[in-house]
C-alpha positions in Angstrom: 25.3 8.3 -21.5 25.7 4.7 -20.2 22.7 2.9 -18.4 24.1 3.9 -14.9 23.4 7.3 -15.4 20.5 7.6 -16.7 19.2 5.3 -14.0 20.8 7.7 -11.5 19.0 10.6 -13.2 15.8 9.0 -13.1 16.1 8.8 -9.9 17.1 11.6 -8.6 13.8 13.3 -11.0 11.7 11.1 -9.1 13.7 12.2 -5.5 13.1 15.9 -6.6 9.6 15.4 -7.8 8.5 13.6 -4.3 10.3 16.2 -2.3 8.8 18.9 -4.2 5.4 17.5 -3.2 6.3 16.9 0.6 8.1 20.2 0.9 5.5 22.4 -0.4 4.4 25.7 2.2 8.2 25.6 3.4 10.3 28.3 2.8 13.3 27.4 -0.2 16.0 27.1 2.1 14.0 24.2 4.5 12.4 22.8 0.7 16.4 22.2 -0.5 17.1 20.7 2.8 14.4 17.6 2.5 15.3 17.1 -1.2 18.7 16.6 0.1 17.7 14.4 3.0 15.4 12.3 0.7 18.1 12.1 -1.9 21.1 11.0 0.4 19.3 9.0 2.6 18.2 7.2 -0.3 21.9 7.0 -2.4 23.7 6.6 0.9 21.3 3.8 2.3 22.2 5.0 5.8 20.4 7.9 7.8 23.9 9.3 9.2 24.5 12.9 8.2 28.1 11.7 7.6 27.0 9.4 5.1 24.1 11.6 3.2 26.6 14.4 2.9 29.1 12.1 1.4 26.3 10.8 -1.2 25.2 14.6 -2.2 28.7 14.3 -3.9 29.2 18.5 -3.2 32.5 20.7 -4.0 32.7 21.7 -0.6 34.7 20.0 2.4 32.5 17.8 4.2 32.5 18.8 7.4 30.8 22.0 5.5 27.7 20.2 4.1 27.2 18.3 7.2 27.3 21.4 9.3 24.4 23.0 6.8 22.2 19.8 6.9 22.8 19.7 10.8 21.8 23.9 11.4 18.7 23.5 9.2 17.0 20.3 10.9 18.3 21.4 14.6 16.0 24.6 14.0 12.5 23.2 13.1 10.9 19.8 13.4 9.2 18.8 10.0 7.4 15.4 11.8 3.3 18.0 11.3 4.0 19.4 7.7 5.8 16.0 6.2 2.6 13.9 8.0 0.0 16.4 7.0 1.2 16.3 3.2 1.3 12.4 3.0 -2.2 12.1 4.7 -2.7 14.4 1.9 -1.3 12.4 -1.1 -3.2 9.5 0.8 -6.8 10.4 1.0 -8.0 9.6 -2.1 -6.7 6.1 -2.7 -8.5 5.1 0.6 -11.5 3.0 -0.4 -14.0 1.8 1.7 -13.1 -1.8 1.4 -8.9 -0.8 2.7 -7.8 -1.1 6.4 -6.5 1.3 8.3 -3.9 -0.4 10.6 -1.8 1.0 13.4 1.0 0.5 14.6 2.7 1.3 17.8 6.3 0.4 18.1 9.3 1.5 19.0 12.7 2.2 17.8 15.6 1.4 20.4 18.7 2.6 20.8 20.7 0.4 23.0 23.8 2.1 22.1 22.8 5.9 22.6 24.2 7.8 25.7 23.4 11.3 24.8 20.3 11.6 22.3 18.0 13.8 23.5 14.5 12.7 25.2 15.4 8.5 25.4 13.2 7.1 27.3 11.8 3.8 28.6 10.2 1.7 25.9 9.6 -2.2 26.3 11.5 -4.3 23.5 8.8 -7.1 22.8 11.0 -9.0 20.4 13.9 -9.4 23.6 11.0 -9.0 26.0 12.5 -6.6 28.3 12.8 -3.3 28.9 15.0 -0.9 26.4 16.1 2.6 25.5 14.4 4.4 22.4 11.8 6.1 21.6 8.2 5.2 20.9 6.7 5.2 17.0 3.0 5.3 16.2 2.4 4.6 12.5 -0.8 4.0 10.4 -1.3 2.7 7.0 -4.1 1.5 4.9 -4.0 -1.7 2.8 -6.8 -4.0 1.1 -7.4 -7.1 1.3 -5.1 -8.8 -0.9 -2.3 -6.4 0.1 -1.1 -5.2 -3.4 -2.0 -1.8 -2.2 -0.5 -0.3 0.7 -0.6 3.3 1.6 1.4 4.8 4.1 -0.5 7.9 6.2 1.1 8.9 9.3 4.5 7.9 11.4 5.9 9.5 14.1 8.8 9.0 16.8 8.1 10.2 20.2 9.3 10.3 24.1 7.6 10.2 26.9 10.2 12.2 28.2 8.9 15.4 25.8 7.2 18.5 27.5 3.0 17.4 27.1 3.3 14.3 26.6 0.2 12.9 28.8 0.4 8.8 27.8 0.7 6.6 24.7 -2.7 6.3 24.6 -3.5 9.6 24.2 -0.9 9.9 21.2 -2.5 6.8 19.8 -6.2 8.7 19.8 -4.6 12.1 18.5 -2.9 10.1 15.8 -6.4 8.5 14.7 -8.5 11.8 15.2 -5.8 13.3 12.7 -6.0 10.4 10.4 -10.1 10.2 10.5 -10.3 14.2 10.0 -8.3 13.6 6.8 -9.7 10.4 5.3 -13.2 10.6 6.7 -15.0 8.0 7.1 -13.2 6.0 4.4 -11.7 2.4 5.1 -11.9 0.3 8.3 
């Protein structure tokens, strides 16, 4: 076994482990799905189906494996369950001294013609208006920043059914965060 491998293998224990953790409450078939997406979006460095199926390195045609990982995350959105088990994982590393920070961004898309529910964000780094979708993330971090810990991120639209304004995400995004960490950090 040369040091290549067993580098890869470590790896892909730790991928496993981490999904395993993430996954947990979903049924098998939706659990091997996220250890797959966690695995080939890491090997791959690239979040195109194209190339994660290419790094899972299967015995099947392609076009196969990207079918499968396309049908399973076209049928449920994982955006609550993966959020609710990092808050999880995060809790108890929030000290009172840590702050909790959010973000809201964006991610644009100035290429996209046919993604479903783009919608008007404001580029702040062009200063002008964009394509994309909105991002609301929080993390804590203490004061000397050697310890970060991420708790929530989400993409949204504004073009999706409910959605009232960002800031109303922005307050359900901290009222989920506070009921999880209580009234830890600043």
């Amino acid at each position: 076994m040369d040091a290549k491998s067993s580098v890869i293998n470590r790896f892909k224990a730790q991928a496993n482990k981490f999904s395993g953790i993430i996954s947990k409450g979903l049924s098998k078939a939706k659990q091997r799905l996220l250890k797959e997406m966690f695995y080939g979006i890491q090997a791959s460095k690239d979040v195109k189906i194209s190339n994660i199926s290419r790094a899972l390195h299967e015995k099947i045609p392609l076009i196969k494996t990207e079918d499968r990982l396309c049908r399973n995350l076209d049928d449920e959105d994982f955006t609550r369950h993966i959020n609710n088990e990092i808050l999880r994982l995060g809790d108890d590393k929030i000290t009172d001294e840590m702050v909790i920070a959010i973000d809201p961004g964006d991610i644009m898309k100035p290429y996209a013609k046919c993604m479903e529910k783009l919608c008007g964000i404001y580029d702040g780094s062009e200063g002008e208006k964009a394509v994309g979708y909105h991002l609301c993330q929080v993390t804590a971090a203490n004061l000397e920043h050697n310890k970060i810990v991420p708790l929530y991120c989400e993409a949204y639209s504004s073009e999706e059914e409910g959605y009232v304004s960002t800031t109303e995400k922005i307050k359900t995004v901290i009222s989920t965060v506070i009921k999880r960490t209580d009234t830890n950090g600043v």
